[in-house]
C-alpha positions in Angstrom: 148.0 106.0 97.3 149.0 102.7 98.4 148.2 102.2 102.5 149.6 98.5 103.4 148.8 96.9 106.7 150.9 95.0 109.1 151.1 91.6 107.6 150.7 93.0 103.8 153.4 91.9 101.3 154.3 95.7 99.6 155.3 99.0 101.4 154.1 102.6 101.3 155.7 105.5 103.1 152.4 106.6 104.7 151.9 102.8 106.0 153.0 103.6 109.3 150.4 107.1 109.3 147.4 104.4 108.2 147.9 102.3 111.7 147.7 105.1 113.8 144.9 106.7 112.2 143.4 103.3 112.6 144.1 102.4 115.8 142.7 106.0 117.3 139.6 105.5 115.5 139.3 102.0 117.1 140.0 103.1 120.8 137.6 106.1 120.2 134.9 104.1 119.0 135.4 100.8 120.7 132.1 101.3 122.7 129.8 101.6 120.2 130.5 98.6 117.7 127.6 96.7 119.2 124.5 96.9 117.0 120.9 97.5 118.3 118.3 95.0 117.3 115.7 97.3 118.1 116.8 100.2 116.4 117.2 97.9 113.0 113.6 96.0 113.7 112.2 99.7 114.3 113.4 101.7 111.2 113.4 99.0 108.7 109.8 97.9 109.6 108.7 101.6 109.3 110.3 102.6 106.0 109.2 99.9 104.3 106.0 100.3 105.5 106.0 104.2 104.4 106.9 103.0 101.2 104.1 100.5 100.3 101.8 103.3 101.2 103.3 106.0 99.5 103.4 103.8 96.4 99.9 102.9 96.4 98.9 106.0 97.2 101.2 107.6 94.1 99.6 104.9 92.1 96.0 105.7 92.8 96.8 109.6 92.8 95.6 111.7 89.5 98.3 112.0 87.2 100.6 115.1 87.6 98.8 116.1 91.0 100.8 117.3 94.3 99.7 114.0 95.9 101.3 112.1 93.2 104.1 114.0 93.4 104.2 113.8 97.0 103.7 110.4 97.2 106.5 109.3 94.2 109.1 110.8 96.1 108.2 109.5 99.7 108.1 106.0 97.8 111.3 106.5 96.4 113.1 107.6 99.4 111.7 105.1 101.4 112.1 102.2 99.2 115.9 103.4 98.7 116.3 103.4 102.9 115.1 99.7 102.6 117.1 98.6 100.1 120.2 100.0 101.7 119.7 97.7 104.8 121.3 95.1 102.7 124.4 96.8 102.8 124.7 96.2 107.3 123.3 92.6 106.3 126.1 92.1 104.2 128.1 93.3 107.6 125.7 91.3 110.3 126.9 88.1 111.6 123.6 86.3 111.2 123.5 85.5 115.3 123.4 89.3 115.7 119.7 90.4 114.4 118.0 86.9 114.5 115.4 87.0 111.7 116.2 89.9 110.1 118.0 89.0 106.8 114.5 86.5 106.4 112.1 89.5 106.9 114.4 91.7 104.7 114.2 89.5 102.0 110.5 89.2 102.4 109.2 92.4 102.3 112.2 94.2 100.2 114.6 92.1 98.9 112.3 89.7 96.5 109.8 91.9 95.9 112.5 94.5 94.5 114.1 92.1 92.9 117.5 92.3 94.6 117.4 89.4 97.4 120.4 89.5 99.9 122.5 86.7 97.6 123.5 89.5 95.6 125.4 91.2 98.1 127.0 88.6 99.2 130.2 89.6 97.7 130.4 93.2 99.2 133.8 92.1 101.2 135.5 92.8 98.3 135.3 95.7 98.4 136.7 95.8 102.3 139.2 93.3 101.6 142.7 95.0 101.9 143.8 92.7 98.6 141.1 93.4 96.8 139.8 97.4 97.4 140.3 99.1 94.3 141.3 96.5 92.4 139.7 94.4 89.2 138.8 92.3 92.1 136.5 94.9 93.4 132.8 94.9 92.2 132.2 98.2 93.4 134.9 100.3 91.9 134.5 103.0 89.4 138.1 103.3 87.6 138.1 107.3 86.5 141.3 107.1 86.0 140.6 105.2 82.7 138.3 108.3 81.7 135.8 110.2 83.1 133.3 109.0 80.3 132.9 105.8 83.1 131.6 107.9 85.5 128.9 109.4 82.6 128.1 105.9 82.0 127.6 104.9 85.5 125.3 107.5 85.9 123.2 106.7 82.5 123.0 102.7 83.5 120.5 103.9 86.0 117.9 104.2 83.0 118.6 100.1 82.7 118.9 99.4 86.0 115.3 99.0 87.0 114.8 96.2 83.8 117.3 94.4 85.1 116.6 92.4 87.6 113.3 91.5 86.7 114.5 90.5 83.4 117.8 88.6 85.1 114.9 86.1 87.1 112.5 86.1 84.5 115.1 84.3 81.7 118.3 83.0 84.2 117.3 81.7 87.5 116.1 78.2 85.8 118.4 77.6 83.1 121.3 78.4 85.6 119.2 75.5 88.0 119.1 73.2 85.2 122.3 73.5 83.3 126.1 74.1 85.4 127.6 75.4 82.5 125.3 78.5 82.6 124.9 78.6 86.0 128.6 79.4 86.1 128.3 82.6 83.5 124.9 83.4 85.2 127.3 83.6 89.2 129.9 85.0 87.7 129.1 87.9 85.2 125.2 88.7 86.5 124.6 87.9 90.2 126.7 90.8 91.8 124.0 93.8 92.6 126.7 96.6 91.5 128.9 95.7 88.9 130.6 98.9 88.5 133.8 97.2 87.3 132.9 95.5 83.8 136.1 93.2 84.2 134.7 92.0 87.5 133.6 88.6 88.0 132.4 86.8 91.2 134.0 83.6 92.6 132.7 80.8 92.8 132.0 79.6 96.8 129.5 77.9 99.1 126.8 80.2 98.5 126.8 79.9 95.0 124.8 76.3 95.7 123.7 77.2 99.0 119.9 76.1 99.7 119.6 79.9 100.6 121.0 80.9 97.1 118.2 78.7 95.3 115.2 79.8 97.7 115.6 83.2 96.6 116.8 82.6 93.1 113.0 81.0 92.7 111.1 83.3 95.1 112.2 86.2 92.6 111.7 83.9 89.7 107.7 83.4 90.7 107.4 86.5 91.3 108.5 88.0 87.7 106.5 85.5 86.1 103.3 86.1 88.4 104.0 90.0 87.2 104.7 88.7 83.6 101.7 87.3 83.8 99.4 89.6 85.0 101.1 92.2 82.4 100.4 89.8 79.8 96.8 89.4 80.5 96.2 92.9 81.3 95.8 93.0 84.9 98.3 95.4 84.9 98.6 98.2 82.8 100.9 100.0 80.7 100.6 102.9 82.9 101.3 100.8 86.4 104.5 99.8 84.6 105.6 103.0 83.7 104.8 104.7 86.9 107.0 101.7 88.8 109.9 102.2 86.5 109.8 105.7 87.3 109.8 105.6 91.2 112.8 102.3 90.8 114.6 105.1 88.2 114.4 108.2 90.6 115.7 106.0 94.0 118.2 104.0 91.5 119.8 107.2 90.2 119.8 108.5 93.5 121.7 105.7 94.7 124.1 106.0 91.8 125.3 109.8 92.3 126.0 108.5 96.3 128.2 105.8 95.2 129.8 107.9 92.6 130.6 110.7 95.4 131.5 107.8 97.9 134.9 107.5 96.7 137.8 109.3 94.8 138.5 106.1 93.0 142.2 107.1 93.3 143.7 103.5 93.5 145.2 103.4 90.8 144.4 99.4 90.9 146.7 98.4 93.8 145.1 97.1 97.3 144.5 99.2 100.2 144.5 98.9 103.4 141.5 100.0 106.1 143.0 103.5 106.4 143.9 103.8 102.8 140.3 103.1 101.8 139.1 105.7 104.2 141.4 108.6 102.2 140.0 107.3 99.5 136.7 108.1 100.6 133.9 110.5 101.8 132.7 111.7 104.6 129.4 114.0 104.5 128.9 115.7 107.7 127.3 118.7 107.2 123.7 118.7 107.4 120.9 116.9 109.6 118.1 115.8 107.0 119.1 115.9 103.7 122.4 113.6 103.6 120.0 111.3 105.6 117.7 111.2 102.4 120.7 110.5 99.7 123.0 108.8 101.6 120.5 107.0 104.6 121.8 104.4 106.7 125.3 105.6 107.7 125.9 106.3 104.0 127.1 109.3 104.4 130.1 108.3 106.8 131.4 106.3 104.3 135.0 106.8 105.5 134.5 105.7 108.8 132.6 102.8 107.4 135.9 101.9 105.8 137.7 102.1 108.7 135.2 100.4 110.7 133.4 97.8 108.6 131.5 96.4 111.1 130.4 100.0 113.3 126.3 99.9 113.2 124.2 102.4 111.1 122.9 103.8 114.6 126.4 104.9 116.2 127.9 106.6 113.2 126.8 110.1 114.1 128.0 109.6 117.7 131.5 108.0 116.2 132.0 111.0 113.7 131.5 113.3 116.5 134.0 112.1 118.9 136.9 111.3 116.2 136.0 115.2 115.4 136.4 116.2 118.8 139.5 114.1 119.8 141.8 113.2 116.8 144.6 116.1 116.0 143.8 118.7 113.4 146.2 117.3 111.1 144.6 113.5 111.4 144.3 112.1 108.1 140.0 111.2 109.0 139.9 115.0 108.7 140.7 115.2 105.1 137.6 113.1 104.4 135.2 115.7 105.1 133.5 117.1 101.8 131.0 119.8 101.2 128.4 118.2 99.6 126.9 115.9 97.0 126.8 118.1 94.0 130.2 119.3 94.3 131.8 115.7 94.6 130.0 114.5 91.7 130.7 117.7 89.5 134.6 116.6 90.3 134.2 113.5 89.0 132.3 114.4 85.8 134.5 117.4 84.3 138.0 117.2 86.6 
């Protein structure tokens, strides 16, 4: 379905349907679009936190006991909270959490291997030209067979080598040499490449100060734990366990995106709305979409509608559009049962 905005250049029947659903949602909500520094400091502080000590304790625990056990998923789950903070980054104005996208990078962003640079492109997938489109890095087309989505799911076994291998080889020849800086910005700086004809433009940041600092921060760091790997300061078994805890909160990750959206475009743009129908909404439960789909994840309609509405305020927004919009509002149509069942659609429908 095709949902235009005033302004766009093409029609759709339902274009008029899209602005109203919009426009409620906005007078609804209009209070609650002002994010809380505290509330970001707070959680992201504490989660990564839990999961530096959840990882050393899984790494010091006896192989194949509870506390291991215990511990690699409390690691995982917390490391996969953190790393989702880049995602309201990418939707921060900088002035409006002073610091944060610094500390972010320090204590999640380098160390994982996936600095806020790599995000930067995430507004194409709000832009109204380029949703859904080969424009759009994060867009699984299903319509071209559902052995994509299969795929999708399996690159998580790669995932994890990736970007320590990306720093380790690319960061200084792309420094040194234009030509493969170019390939390097275009084909392997985006962190979900979803889309395999997707390539990022070139802009500002791509030789932004900021761009390089981290480019290099990761790049010492790979080599420093090249390095130590080489010499035997770290062992086989360290490795293995850390690919398992980035493979569990990777493929986690991967099933929520693949259940985020219908991927019903059929290529053409959409508009605020139109993404939002073309998306899910997770509402039922209290602790367990907060673990697969944390940080306002699991409203990902809303989020569509309202790029810019804070983590914090999304429970309080679903509610009200739930308890004011018609029964017949489009929003409503986003609800979905759960994660199992909207990946299961998108694996044998």
């Amino acid at each position: 379905m095709q949902v235009i905005e005033p302004g766009d250049k093409t029609t759709d029947p339902r274009a008029g349907e899209s602005r109203a659903l919009a426009s409620e949602v906005r007078a609804i909500v209009r209070d609650l679009t002002s994010p809380n520094p505290a509330i970001y400091w707070t959680d992201f502080l504490a989660t990564i936190a839990v999961g530096y000590t959840a990882f050393a304790l899984y790494l010091r625990a006896g192989n194949f006991t509870p506390l291991q056990f215990a511990m690699f998923l409390l690691s995982g789950l917390a490391f996969y909270r953190a790393v989702v903070f880049t995602h309201e980054i990418a939707h921060r104005t900088p002035g409006s959490l002073p610091g944060f996208r610094l500390v972010w990078n320090l204590l999640c962003g380098i160390p994982l291997f996936i600095p806020e640079f790599l995000y930067g492109d995430h507004r194409s997938h709000h832009s109204t030209g380029s949703y859904g489109t080969a424009d759009d890095a994060e867009y699984v087309f299903l319509s071209y067979g559902r052995r994509r989505a299969v795929l999708f799911l399996t690159l998580s076994f790669v995932f994890p080598l990736l970007g320590p291998l990306r720093f380790l080889l690319l960061t200084v020849p792309a420094f040194l040499v234009p030509a493969i800086d170019r390939v390097v910005w275009r084909r392997a700086s985006s962190l979900y490449m979803m889309n395999p004809d997707y390539e990022r433009r070139d802009d500002g940041s791509a030789h932004s100060p900021r761009r390089w600092a981290q480019e290099f921060a990761c790049c010492i760091w790979a080599w420093s734990l090249a390095y130590l790997a080489w010499t035997g300061r770290i062992s086989s078994g360290t490795i293995l366990k850390t690919y398992a805890v980035f493979l569990f909160w990777i493929g986690l990750n991967q099933l929520r995106t693949l259940a985020a959206h219908h991927y019903a475009s059929g290529g053409m743009p959409q508009s605020y709305a139109g993404q939002a129908l073309d998306s899910s909404t997770f509402a039922d439960g209290v602790f367990l979409p907060e673990l697969w789909a944390p940080v306002g994840m699991r409203y990902h309609a809303l989020h569509h509608i309202l790029p810019a509405l804070p983590y914090h305020t999304m429970r309080e927004a679903h509610r009200r559009l739930m308890g004011s919009l018609p029964v017949d509002s489009p929003y409503r149509k986003t609800l979905q049962p759960g994660l199992l069942s909207v990946v299961r659609d998108a694996l044998v429908s």
